[in-house]
FILUMLO-702303 format. One record per residue (C-alpha): x, y, z; residue number from 1. Coordinates in pm, 1 decimal, m for minus. Example, Ala and Ser with C-alpha at 12.3 -4.5 7.8 and 13.67 -1.06 7.14 Angstrom:
BEGIN
((1230.0, m450.0, 780.0), 1) ((1367.0, m106.0, 714.0), 2) 
This chain:
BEGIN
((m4691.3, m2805.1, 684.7), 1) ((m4880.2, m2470.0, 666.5), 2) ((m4743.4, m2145.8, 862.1), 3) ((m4998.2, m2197.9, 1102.5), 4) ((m4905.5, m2536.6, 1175.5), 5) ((m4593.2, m2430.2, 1208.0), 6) ((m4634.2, m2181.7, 1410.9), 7) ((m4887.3, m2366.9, 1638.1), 8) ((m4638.8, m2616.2, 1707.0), 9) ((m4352.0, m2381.5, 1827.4), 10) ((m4582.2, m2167.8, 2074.5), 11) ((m4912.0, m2336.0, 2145.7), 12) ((m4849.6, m2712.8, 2149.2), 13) ((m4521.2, m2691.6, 2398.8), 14) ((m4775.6, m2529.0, 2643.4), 15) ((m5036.4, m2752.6, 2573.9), 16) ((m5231.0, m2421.6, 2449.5), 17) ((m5546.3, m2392.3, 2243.2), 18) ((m5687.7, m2118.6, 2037.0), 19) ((m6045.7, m2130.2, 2256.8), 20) ((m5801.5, m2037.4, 2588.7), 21) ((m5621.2, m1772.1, 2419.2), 22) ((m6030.3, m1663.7, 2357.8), 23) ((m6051.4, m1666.9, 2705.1), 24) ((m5773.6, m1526.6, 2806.1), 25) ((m5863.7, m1191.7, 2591.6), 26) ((m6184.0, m1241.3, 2713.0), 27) ((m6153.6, m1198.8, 3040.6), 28) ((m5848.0, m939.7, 2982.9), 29) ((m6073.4, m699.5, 2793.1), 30) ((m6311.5, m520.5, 2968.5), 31) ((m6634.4, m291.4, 2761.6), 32) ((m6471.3, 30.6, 2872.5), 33) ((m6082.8, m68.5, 2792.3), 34) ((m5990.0, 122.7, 2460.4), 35) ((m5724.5, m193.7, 2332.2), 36) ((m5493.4, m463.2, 2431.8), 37) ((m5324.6, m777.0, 2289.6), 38) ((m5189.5, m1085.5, 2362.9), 39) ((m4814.4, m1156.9, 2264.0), 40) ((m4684.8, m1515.2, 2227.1), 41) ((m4331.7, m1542.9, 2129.9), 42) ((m4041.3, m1843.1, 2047.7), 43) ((m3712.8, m1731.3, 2014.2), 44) ((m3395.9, m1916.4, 1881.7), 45) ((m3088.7, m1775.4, 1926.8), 46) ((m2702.0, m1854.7, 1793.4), 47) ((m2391.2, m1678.7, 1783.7), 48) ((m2032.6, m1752.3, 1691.0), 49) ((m1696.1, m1545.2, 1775.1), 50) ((m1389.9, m1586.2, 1621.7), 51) ((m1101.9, m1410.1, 1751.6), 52) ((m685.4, m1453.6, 1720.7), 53) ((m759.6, m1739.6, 1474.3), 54) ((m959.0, m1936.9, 1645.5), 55) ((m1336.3, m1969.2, 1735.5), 56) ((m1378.1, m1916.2, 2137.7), 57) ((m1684.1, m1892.2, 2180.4), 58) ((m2054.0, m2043.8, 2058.2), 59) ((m2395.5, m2020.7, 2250.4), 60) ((m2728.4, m2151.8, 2144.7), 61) ((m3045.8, m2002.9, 2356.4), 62) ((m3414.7, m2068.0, 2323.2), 63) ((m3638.0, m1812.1, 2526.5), 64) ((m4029.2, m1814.3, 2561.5), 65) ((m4312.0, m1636.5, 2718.2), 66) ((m4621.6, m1409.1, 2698.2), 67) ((m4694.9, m1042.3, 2757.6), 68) ((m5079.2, m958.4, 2799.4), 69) ((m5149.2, m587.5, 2786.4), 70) ((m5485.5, m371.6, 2859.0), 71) ((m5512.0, m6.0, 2782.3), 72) ((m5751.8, 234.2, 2887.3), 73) ((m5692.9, 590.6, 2792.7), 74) ((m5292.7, 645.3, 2892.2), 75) ((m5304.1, 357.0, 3110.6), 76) ((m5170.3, 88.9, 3030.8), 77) ((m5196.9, m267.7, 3295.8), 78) ((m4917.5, m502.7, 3133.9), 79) ((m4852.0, m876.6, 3275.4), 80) ((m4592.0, m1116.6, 3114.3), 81) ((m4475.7, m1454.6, 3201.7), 82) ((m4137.8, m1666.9, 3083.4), 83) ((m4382.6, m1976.1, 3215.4), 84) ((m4643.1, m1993.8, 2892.0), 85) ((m4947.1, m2175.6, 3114.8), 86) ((m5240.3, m2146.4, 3074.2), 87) ((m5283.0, m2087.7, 3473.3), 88) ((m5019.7, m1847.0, 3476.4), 89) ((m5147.5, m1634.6, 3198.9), 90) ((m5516.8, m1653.9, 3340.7), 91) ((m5325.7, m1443.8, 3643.9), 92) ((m5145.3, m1245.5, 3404.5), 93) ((m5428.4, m1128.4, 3263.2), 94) ((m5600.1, m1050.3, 3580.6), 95) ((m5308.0, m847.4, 3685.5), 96) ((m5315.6, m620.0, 3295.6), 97) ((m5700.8, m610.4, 3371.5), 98) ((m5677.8, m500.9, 3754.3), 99) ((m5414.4, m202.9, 3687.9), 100) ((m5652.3, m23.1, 3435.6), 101) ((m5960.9, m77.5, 3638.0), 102) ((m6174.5, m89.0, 3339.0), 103) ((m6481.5, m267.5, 3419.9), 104) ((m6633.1, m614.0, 3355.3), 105) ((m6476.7, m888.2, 3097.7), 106) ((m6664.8, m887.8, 2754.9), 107) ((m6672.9, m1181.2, 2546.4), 108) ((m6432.4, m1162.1, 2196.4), 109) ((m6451.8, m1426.3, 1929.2), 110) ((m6105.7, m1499.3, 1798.9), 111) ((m6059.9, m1500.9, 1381.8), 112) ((m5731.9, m1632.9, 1232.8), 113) ((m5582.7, m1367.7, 986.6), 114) ((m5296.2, m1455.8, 735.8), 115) ((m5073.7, m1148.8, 611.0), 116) ((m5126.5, m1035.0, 274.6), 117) ((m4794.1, m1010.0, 199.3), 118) ((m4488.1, m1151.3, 350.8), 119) ((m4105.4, m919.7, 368.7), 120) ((m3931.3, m1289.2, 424.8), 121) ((m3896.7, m1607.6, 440.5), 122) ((m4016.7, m1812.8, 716.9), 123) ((m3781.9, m2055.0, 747.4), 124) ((m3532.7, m2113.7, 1054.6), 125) ((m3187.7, m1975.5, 947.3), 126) ((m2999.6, m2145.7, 1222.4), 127) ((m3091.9, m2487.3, 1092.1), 128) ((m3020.5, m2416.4, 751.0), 129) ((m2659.1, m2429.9, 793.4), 130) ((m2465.8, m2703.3, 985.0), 131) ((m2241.6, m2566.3, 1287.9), 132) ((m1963.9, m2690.6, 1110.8), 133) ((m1970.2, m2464.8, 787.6), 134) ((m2076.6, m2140.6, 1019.5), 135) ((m1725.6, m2167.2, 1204.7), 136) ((m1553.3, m2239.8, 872.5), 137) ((m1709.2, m1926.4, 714.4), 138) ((m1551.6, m1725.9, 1016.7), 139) ((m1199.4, m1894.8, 948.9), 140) ((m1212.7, m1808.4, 603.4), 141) ((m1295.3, m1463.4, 666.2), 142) ((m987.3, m1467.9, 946.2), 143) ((m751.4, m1572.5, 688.2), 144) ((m864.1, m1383.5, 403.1), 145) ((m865.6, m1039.3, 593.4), 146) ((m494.4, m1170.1, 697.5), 147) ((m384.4, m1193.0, 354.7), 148) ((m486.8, m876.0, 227.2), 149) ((m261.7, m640.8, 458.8), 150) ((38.1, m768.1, 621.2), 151) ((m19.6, m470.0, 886.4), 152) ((m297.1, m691.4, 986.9), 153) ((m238.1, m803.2, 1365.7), 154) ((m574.2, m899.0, 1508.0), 155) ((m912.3, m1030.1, 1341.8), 156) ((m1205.7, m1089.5, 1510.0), 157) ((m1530.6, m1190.2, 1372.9), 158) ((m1866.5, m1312.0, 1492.8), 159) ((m2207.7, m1504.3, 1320.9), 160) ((m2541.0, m1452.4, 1485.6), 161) ((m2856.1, m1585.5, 1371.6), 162) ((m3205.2, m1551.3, 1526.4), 163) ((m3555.0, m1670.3, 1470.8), 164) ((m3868.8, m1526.9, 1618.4), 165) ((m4186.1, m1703.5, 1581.7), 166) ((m4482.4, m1465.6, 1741.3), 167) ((m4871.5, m1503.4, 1742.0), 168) ((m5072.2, m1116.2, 1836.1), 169) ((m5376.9, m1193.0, 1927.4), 170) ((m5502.9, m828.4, 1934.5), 171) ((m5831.0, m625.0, 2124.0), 172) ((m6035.9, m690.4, 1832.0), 173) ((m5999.4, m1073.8, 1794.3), 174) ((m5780.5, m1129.8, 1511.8), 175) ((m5507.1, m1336.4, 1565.5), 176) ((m5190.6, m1368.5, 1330.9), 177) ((m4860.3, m1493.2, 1347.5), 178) ((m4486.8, m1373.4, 1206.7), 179) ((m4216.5, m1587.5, 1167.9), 180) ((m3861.3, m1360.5, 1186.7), 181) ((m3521.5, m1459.0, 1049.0), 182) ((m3236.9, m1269.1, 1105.1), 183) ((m2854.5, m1295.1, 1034.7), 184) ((m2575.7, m1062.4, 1063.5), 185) ((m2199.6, m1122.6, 1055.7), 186) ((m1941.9, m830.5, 1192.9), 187) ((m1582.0, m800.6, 1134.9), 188) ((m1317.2, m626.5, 1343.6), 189) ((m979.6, m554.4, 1294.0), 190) ((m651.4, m437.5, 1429.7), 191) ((m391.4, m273.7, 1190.5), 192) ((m77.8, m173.1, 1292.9), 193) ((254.0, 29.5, 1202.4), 194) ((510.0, 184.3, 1372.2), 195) ((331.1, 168.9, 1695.8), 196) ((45.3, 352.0, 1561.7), 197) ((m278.6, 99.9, 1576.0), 198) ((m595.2, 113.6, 1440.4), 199) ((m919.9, m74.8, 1398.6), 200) ((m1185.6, m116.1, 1140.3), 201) ((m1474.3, m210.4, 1111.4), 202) ((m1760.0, m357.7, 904.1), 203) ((m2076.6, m593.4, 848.0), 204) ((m2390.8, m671.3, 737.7), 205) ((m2713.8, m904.8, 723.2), 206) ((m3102.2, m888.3, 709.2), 207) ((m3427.4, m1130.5, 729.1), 208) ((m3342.4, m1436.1, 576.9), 209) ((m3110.5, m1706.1, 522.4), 210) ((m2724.9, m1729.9, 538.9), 211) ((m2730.5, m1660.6, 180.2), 212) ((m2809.5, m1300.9, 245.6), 213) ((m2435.1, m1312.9, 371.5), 214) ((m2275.1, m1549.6, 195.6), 215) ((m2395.9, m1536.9, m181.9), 216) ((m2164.3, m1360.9, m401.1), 217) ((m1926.4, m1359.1, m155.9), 218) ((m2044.7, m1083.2, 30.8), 219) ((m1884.1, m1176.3, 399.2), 220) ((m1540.9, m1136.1, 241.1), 221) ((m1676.7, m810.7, 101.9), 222) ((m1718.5, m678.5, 464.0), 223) ((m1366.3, m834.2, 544.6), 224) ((m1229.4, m620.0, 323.1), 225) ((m1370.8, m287.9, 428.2), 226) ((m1254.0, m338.1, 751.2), 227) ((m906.6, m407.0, 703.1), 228) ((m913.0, m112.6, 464.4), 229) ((m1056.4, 116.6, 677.3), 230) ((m789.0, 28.1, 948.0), 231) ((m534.1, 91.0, 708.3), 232) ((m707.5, 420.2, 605.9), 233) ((m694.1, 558.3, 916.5), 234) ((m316.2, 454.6, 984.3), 235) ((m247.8, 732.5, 748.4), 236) ((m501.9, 987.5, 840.5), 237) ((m410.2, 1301.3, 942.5), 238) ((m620.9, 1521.1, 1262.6), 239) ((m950.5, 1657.0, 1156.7), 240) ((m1000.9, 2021.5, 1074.9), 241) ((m1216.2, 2243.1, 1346.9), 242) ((m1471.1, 2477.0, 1303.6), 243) ((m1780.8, 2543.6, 1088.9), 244) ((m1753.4, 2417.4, 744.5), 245) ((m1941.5, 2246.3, 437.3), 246) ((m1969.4, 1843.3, 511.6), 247) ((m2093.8, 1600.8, 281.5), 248) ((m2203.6, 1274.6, 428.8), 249) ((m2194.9, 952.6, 210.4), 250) ((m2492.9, 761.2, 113.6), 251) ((m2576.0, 462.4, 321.6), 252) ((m2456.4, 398.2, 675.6), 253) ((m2453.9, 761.1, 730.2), 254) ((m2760.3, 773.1, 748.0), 255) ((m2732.5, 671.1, 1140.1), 256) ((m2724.1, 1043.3, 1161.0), 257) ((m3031.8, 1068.3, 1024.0), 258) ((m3168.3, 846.3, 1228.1), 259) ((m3061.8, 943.2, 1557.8), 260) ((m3078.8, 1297.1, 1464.6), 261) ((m3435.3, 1366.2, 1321.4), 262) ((m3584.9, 1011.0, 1380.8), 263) ((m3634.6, 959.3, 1730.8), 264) ((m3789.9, 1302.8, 1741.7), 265) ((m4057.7, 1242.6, 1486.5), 266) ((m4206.0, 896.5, 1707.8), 267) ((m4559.3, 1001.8, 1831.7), 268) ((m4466.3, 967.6, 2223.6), 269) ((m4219.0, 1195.6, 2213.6), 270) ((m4485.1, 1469.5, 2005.5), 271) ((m4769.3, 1370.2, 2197.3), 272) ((m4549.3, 1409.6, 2550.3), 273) ((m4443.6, 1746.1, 2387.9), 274) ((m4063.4, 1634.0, 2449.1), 275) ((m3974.7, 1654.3, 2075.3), 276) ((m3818.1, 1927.5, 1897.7), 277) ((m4086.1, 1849.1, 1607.9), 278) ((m4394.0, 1893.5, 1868.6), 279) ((m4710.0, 2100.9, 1697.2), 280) ((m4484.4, 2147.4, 1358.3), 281) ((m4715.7, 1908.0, 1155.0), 282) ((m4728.0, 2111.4, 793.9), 283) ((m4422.6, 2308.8, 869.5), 284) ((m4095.0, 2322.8, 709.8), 285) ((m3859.6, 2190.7, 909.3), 286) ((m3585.6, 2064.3, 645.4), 287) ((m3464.2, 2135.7, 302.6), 288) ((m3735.0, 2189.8, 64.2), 289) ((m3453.9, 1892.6, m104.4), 290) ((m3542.3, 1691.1, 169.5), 291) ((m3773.7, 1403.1, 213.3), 292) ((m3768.6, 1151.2, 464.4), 293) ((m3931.8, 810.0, 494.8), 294) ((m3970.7, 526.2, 705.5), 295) ((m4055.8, 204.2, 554.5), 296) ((m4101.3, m132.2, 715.4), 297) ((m4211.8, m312.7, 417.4), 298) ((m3868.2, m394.4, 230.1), 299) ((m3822.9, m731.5, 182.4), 300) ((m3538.4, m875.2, 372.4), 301) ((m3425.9, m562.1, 513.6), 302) ((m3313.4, m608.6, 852.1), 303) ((m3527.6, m320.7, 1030.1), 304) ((m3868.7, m460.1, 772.3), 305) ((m4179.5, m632.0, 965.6), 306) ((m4444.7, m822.1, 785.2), 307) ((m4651.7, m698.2, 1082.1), 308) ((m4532.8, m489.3, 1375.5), 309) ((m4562.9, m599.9, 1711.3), 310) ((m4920.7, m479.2, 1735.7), 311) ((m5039.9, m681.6, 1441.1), 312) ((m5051.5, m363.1, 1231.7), 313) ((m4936.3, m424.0, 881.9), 314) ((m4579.4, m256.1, 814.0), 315) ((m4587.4, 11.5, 506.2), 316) ((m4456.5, 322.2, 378.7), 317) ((m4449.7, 647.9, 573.4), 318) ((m4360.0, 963.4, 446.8), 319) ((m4236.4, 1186.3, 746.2), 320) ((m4107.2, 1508.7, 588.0), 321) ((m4203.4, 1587.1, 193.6), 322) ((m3985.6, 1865.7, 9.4), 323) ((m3898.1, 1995.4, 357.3), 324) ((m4249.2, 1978.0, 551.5), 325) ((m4311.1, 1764.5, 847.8), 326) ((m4659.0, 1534.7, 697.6), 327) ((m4661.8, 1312.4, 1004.4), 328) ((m4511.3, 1139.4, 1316.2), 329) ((m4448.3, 754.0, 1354.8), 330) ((m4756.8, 558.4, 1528.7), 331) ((m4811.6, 288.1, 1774.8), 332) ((m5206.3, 230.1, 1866.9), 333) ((m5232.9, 360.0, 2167.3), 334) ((m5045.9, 734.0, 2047.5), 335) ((m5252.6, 738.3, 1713.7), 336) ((m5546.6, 689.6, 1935.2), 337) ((m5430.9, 940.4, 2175.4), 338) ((m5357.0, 1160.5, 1890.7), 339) ((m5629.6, 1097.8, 1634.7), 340) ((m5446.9, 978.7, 1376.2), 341) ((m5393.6, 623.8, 1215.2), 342) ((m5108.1, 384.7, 1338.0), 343) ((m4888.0, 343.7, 1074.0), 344) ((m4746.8, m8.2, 1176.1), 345) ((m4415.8, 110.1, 1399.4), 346) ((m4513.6, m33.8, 1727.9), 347) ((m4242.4, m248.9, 1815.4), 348) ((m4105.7, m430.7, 2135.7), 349) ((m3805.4, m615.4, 2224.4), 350) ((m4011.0, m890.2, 2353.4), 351) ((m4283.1, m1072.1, 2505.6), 352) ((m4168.2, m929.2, 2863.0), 353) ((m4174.4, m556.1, 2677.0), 354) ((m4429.3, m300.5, 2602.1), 355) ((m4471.6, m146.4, 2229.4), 356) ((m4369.1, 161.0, 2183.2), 357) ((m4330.7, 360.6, 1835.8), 358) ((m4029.8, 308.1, 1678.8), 359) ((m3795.9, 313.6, 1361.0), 360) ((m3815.5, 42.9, 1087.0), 361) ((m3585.4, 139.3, 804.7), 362) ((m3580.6, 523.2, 808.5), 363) ((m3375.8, 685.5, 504.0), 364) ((m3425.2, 969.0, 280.2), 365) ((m3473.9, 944.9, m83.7), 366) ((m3281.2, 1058.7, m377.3), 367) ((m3209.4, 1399.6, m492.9), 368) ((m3105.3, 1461.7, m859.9), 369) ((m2734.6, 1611.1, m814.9), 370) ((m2451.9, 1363.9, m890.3), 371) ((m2215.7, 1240.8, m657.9), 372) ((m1911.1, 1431.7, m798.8), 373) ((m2093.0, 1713.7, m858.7), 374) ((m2136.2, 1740.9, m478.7), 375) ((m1771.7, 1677.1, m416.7), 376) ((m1695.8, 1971.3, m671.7), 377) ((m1903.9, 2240.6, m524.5), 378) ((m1704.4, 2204.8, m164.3), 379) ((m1366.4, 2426.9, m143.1), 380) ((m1295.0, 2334.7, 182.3), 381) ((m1500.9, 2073.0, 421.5), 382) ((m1523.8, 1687.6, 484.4), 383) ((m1628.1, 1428.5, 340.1), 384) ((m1774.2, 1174.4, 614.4), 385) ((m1867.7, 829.8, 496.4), 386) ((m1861.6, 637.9, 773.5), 387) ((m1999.5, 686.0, 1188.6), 388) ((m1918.8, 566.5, 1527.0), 389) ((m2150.8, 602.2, 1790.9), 390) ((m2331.4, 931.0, 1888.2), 391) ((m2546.6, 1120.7, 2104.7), 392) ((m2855.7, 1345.2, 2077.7), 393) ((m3124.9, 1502.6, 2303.5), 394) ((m3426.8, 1447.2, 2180.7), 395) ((m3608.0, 1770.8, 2336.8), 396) ((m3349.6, 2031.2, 2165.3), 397) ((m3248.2, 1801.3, 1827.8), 398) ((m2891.3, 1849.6, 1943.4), 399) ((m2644.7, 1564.8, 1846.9), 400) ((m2258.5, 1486.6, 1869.7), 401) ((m2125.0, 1234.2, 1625.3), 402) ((m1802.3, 1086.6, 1590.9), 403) ((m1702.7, 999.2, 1259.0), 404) ((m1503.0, 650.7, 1194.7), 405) ((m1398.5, 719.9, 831.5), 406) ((m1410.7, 1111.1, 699.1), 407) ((m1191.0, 1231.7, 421.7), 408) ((m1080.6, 1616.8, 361.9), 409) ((m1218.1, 1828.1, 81.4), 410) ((m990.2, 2040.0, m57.4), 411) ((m1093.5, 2273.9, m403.6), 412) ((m1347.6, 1987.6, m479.9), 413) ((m1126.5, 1679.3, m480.5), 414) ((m1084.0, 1423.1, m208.8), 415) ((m758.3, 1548.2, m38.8), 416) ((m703.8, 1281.5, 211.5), 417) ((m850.9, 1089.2, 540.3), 418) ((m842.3, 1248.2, 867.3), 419) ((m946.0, 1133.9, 1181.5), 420) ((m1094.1, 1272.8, 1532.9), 421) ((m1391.9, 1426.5, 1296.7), 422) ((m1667.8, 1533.2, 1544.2), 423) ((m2009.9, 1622.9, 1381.7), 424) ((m2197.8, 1883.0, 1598.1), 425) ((m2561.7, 2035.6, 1529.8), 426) ((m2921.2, 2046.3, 1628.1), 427) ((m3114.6, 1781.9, 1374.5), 428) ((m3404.4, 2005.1, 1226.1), 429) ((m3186.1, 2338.7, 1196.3), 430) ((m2911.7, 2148.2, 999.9), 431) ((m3156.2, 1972.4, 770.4), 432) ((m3259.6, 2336.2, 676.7), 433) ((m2866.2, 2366.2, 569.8), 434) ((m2893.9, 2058.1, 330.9), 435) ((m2848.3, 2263.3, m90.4), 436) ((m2749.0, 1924.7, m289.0), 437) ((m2889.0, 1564.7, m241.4), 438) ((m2739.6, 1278.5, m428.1), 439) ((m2899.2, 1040.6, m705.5), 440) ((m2702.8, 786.0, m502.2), 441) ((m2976.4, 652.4, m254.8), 442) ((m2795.9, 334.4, m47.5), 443) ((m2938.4, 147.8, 301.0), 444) ((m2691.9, m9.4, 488.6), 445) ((m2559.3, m351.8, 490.9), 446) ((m2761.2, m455.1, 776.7), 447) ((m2619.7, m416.1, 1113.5), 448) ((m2811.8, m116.0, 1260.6), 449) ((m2963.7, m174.1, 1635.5), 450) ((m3181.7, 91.1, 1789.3), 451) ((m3198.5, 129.6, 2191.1), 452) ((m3461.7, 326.5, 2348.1), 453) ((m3634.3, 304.0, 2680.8), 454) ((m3382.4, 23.6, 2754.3), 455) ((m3535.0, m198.1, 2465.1), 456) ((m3302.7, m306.8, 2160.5), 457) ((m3448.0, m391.6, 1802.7), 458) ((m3302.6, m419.3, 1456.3), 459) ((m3355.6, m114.1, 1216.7), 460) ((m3209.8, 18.7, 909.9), 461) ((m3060.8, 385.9, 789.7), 462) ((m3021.8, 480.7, 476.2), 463) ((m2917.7, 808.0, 254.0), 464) ((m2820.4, 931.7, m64.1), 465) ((m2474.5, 1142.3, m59.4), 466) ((m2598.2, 1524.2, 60.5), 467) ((m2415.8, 1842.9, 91.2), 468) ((m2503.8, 2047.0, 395.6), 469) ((m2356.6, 2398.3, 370.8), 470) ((m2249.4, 2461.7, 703.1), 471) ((m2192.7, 2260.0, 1020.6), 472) ((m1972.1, 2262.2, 1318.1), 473) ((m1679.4, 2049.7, 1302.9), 474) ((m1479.2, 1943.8, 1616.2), 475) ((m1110.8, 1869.0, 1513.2), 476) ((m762.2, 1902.8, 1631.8), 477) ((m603.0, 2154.2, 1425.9), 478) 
């Protein structure tokens, strides 16, 4: 069975849909004076597992449909969905998108079937790859094994979710594609304790794909592991130093910092709203002349990678700041449009009853050319920060507050020892200007990052090298 087939099958046959009404649905949608629009079919297949004091409590299993039809004109924007996918329904629906933009008579749009011309994963269903027997085993196993490797270990919780997306776009210009979108992650938690002192750690992982993206190699016992020693780490870590200091910041998840940080402020909206501290800075330094930053959706299996975004744009490559100078902002259609400039495949929703917005993919920045230990060496006194909590950041100003969940002392260029209650405080685009070593170490994360904005959720990744930035405030205890 081809992709098509497939993916006629999930969304169009159920509702008893053909390809000529979805031509006249964006038919009579579209108007001659409306500058773009879409139609957004979507199947979704959810599972998830939890595991916790040795046993599996809890398992769901969800499958959620529906349509959003969306007209722009301009900055307006009419948007109509429906959780009932029929065609009577959606004929209102897209009366209601048409009637909020007031933008004239229907025009008639021929609909041609595009295929992708390359795929970033596989398009098979994860959650029927693997019986519901050997997913809760998987989570016992970890339970156990995470038991067995410190007997401070009191508490172990762990949980398996799988999802599959299948989507058709049928976009302003008549093409009409389809994406099929497997995703898996696994997390770990656990509780350490010792002489009344407790502790938890954490760790996980997944991406687009099967459940051999977590369990080849062993990789899920891998994440066990971390956790329970980053528990134990911190069951011996003494309070954080305060003030303004050197930090390096690991390669990898740290890289949250990064994207929180400097990403959010370099998605068109913000720039064209003039809300971002990177509005009208387009050719300017604003980093490290060390410094380049990219976001790329077109990583195969990476868990924040498109084969198209939910515009139907092709995912690729985009280099935000080169050596230090801001080259360009991340696009949706209707903000390249607004802008003049090209999309550049980050519009993204949450789902069929969300509009697109620009957002993150996998944003990182690339390698440097000083070695890891070489970095570690040129610090007298700072920390050493390899692992984050949550944070917070205002996107108008670049300020942010991080809490670090595993951060080390430097003392005369060794690793002294862990600390905790490490705060991270700065504005993003002054303390990239700060960064004097970058790392031949460039890592993404395991897979776990989710981005919230404007009260949607989607999957992304982060991603750094290890970097030295020369000065930064530090909020500590002592």
């Amino acid at each position: 069975m081809t992709n098509w087939s497939i993916a006629e099958n999930e969304i169009l046959k159920p509702a008893d849909l053909t390809t000529v009404q979805l031509e006249a649905l964006l038919s009579s949608a579209m108007t001659s004076s409306a500058d773009d629009g879409d139609i957004y079919l979507q199947t979704s297949y959810h599972q998830s597992w939890h595991l916790e004091n040795d046993e599996v409590k809890e398992g769901s299993y969800s499958e959620d449909r529906g349509v959003g039809i969306r007209v722009v004109s301009g900055e307006k924007t009419g948007f109509a969905y429906s959780a009932e996918v029929d065609f009577k329904f959606l004929q209102q629906a897209a009366m209601t998108a048409k009637n909020i933009v007031r933008a004239g008579q229907s025009q008639q749009i021929p609909i041609t079937k595009l295929s992708p011309s390359r795929l970033m994963y596989p398009s098979d269903n994860p959650i029927i790859s693997l019986n519901e027997t050997n997913q809760v085993a998987f989570l016992q196993e970890i339970n156990n094994y995470a038991r067995s490797l410190n007997p401070k270990v009191t508490q172990v919780e762990a949980t398996l979710i799988s999802a599959y997306d299948v989507v058709m776009i049928v976009t302003a210009d008549g093409k009409l594609q389809t994406d099929f979108r497997p995703l898996v992650r696994i997390g770990v938690q656990v509780l350490a304790e010792d002489n009344g002192k407790r502790e938890m750690g954490y760790a996980g992982g997944g991406g687009r794909g099967g459940f051999e993206i977590l369990f080849d190699n062993g990789r899920y016992l891998e994440f066990a592991k971390e956790a329970v020693e980053q528990a134990a780490m911190k069951l011996i870590a003494e309070p954080a130093p305060a003030g303004t200091m050197p930090v390096v910041l690991g390669p990898g998840w740290p890289g949250v910092l990064l994207h929180e940080a400097v990403g959010h402020g370099l998605e068109a909206d913000f720039n064209r709203k003039g809300s971002s501290a990177f509005t009208g800075k387009i050719g300017e330094r604003v980093a490290s002349n060390l410094c380049t930053v990219v976001d790329n959706g077109a990583i195969e299996g990476r868990r924040g990678s498109l084969t198209i975004d939910d515009e139907g744009t092709e995912t690729q490559e985009t280099v935000l700041i080169e050596n230090g100078i801001l080259k360009q902002y991340m696009q949706d259609k209707q903000n390249a449009r607004l802008m003049g400039m090209q999309p550049t495949g980050n519009g993204r929703r949450e789902s069929f009853a969300h509009l697109p917005m620009p957002r993150m993919t996998n944003t990182y920045m690339l390698a440097g050319e000083s070695d890891p230990a070489e970095i570690i060496a040129s610090v007298d006194h700072g920390i050493y920060a390899t692992n984050f909590n949550g944070g917070q950041v205002d996107i108008s100003s670049g300020k942010f507050v991080f809490s670090t969940s595993e951060a080390y002392l430097i003392k005369n260029g060794k690793i002294a020892h862990p600390i905790k209650g490490a705060t991270l405080i700065g504005n993003g685009p002054e303390s990239l200007k700060h960064v004097s070593m970058v790392g031949n170490d460039l890592k993404l994360d395991s897979g776990i990052g989710v981005c919230g904005k404007d009260g949607q959720s989607v999957p992304v990744g982060v991603g750094m090298p290890t970097i030295k930035l020369d000065e930064l405030t530090v909020g500590g205890s002592v």
